[in-house]
Backbone bond lengths (Angstrom), bond angles and torsions (degrees), N, CA, C in turn:
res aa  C-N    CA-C-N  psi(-1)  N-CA   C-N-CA  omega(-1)  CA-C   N-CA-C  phi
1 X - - - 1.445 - - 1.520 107.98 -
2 X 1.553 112.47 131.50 1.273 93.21 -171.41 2.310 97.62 -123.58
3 X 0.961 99.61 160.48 1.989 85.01 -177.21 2.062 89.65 -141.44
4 X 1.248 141.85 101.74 1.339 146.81 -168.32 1.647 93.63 47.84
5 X 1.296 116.29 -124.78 1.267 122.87 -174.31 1.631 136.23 -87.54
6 X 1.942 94.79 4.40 1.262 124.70 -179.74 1.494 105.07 -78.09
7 X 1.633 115.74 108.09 1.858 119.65 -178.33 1.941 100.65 -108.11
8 X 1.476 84.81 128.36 1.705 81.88 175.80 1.546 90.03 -141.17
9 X 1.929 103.24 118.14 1.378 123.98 -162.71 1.552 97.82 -100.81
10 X 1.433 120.38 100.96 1.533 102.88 177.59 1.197 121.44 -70.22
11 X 1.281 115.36 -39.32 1.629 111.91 -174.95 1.841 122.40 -60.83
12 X 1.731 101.74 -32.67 1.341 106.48 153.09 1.518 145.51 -98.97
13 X 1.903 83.01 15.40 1.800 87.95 176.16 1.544 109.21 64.72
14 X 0.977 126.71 9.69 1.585 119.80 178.78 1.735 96.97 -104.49
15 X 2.082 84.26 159.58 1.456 99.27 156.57 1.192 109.98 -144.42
16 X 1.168 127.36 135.39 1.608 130.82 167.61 1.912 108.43 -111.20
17 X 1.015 94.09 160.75 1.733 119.54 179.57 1.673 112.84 -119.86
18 X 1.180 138.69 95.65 1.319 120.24 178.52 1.386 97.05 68.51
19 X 1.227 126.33 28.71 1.893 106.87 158.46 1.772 109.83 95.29
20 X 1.667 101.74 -7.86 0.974 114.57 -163.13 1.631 104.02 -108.57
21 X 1.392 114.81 131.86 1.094 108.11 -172.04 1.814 116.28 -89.68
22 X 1.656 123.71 150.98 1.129 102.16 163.40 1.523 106.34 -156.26
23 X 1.846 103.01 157.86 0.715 151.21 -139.57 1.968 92.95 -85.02
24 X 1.766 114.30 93.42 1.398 123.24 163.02 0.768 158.00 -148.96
25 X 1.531 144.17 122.99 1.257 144.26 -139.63 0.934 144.19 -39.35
26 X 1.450 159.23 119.29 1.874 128.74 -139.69 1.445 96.66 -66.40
27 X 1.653 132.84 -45.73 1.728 131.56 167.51 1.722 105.52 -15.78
28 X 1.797 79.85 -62.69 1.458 92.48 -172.67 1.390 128.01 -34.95
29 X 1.107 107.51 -84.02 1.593 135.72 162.09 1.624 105.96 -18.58
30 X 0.950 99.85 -81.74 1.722 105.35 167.59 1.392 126.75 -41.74
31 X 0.881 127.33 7.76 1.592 149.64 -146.34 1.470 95.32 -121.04
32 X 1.361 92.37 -93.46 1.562 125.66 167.91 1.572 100.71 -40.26
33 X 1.150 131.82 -55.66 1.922 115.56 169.10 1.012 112.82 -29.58
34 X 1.565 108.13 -78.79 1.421 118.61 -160.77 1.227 102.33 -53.42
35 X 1.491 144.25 -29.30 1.623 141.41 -151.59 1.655 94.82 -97.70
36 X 1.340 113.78 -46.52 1.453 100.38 -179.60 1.656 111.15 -79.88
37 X 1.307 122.81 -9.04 1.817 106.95 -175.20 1.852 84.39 -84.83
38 X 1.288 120.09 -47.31 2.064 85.38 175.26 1.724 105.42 -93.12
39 X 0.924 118.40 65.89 1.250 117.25 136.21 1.551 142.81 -25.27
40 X 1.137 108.28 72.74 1.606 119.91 -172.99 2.127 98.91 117.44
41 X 1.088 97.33 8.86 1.829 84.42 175.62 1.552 104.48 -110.03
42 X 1.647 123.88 156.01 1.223 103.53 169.20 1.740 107.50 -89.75
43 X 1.335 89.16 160.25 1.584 109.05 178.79 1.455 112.38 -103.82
44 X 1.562 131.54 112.27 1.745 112.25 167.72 1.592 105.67 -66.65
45 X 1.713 117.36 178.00 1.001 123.59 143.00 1.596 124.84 -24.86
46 X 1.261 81.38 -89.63 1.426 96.16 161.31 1.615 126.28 -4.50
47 X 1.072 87.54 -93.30 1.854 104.18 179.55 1.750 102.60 -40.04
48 X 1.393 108.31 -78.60 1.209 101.63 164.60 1.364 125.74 -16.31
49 X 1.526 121.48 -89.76 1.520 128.44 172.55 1.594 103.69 -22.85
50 X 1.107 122.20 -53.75 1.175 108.92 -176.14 1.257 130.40 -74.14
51 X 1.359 114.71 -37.43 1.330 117.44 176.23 1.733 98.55 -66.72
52 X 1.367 137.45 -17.20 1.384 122.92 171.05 1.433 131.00 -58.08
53 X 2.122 89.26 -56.34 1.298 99.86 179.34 1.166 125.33 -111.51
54 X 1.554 123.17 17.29 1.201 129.76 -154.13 1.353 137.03 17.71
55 X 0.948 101.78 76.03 2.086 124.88 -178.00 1.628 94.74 -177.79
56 X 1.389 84.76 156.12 1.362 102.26 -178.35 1.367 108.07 -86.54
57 X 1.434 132.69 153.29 1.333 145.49 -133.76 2.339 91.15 -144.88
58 X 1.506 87.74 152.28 1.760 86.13 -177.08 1.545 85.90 -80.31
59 X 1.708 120.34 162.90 1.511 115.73 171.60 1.082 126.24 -90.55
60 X 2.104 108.55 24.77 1.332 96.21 -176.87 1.848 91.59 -121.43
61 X 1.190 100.81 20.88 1.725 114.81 159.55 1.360 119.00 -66.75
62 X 1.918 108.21 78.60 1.348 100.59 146.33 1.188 163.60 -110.44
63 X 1.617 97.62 33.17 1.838 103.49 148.77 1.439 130.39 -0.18
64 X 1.531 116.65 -53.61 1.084 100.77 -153.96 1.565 103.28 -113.48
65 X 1.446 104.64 51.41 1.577 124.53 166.34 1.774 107.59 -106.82
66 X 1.587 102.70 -49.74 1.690 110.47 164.56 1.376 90.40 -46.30
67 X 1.047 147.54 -55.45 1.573 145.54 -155.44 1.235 124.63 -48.21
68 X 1.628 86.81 -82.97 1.862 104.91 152.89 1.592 127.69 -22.36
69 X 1.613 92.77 -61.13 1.497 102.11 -177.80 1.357 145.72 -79.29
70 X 1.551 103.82 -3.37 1.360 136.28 139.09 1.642 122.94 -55.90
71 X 1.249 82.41 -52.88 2.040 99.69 171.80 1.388 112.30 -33.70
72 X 1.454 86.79 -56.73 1.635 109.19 -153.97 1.942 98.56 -80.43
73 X 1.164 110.93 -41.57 1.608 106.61 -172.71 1.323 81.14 -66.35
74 X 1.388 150.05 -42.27 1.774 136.68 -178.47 1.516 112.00 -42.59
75 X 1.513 111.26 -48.72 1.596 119.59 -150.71 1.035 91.54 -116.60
76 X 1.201 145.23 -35.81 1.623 112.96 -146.41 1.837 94.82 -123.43
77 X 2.249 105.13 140.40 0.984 91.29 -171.11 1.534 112.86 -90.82
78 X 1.744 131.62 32.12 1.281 124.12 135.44 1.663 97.82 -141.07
79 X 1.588 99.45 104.49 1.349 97.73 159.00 1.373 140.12 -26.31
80 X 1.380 102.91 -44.67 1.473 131.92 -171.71 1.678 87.53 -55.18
81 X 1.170 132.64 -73.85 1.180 154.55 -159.38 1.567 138.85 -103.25
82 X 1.390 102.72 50.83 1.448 128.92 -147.35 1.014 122.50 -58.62
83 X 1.371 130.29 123.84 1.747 112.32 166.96 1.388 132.42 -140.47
84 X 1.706 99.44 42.38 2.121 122.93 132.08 0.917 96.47 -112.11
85 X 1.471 156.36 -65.39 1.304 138.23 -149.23 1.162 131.71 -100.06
86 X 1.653 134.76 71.63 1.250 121.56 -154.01 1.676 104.21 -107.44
87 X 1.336 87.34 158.00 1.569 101.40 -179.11 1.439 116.48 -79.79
88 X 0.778 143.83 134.42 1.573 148.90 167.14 2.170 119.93 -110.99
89 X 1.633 84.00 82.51 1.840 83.55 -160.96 1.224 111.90 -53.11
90 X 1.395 104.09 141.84 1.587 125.45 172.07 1.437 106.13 86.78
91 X 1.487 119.62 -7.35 1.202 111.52 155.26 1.579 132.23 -122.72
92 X 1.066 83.76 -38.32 2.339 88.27 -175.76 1.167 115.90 169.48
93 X 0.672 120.11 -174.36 1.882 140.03 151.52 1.507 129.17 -59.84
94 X 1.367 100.02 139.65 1.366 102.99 175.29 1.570 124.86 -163.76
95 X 1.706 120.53 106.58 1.133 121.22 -154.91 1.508 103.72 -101.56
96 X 1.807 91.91 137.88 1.196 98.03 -166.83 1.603 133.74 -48.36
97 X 0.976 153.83 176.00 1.961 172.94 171.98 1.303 81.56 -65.32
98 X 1.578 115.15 156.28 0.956 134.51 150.93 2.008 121.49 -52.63
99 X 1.433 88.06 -24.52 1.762 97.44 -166.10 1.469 100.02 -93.26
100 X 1.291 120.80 -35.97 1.312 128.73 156.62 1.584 137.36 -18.93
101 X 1.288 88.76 -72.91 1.662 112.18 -172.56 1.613 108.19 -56.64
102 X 1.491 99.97 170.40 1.221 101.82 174.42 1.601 113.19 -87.88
């Protein structure tokens, strides 16, 4: 899966940034799948959570913001100010298009 210069190799479990490899959690990784195969859709919690662990999750489970935001101090060079993983308030996540990204 590739999102601008963001590579996520499933068969070898890797991800690199710019050629650069880095270092993420199997959560992680799995995370980052599901966010880059919809690429440009938003994601709730929810959906997410589920597509992680398959079971449904209460909707005031937010775990998977620590998640994200781990993600993001991994990938992005200002967390603060993201651009694969953006937030979409009151609903979810949503990682950028291939045409998007930087």
């Amino acid at each position: 899966l590739r999102v601008g210069e963001l590579v996520l190799d499933m068969d070898a479990r890797s991800v690199s940034l710019a050629g650069q490899p880095r270092a993420l959690t199997s959560f992680e990784f799995e995370l980052l799948a599901v966010l880059m195969r919809a690429a440009g859709r938003v994601l709730s919690r929810e959906h997410l959570l589920e597509a992680l662990k398959g079971e449904e999750f209460e909707s005031f489970d937010r775990s998977i913001d620590v998640h994200i935001s781990k993600l993001r101090a991994k990938l992005e060079a200002d967390p603060k100010s993201p651009r694969y993983i953006k937030t979409v308030r009151g609903v979810g996540y949503v990682c950028a298009r291939g045409d998007e990204a930087p």
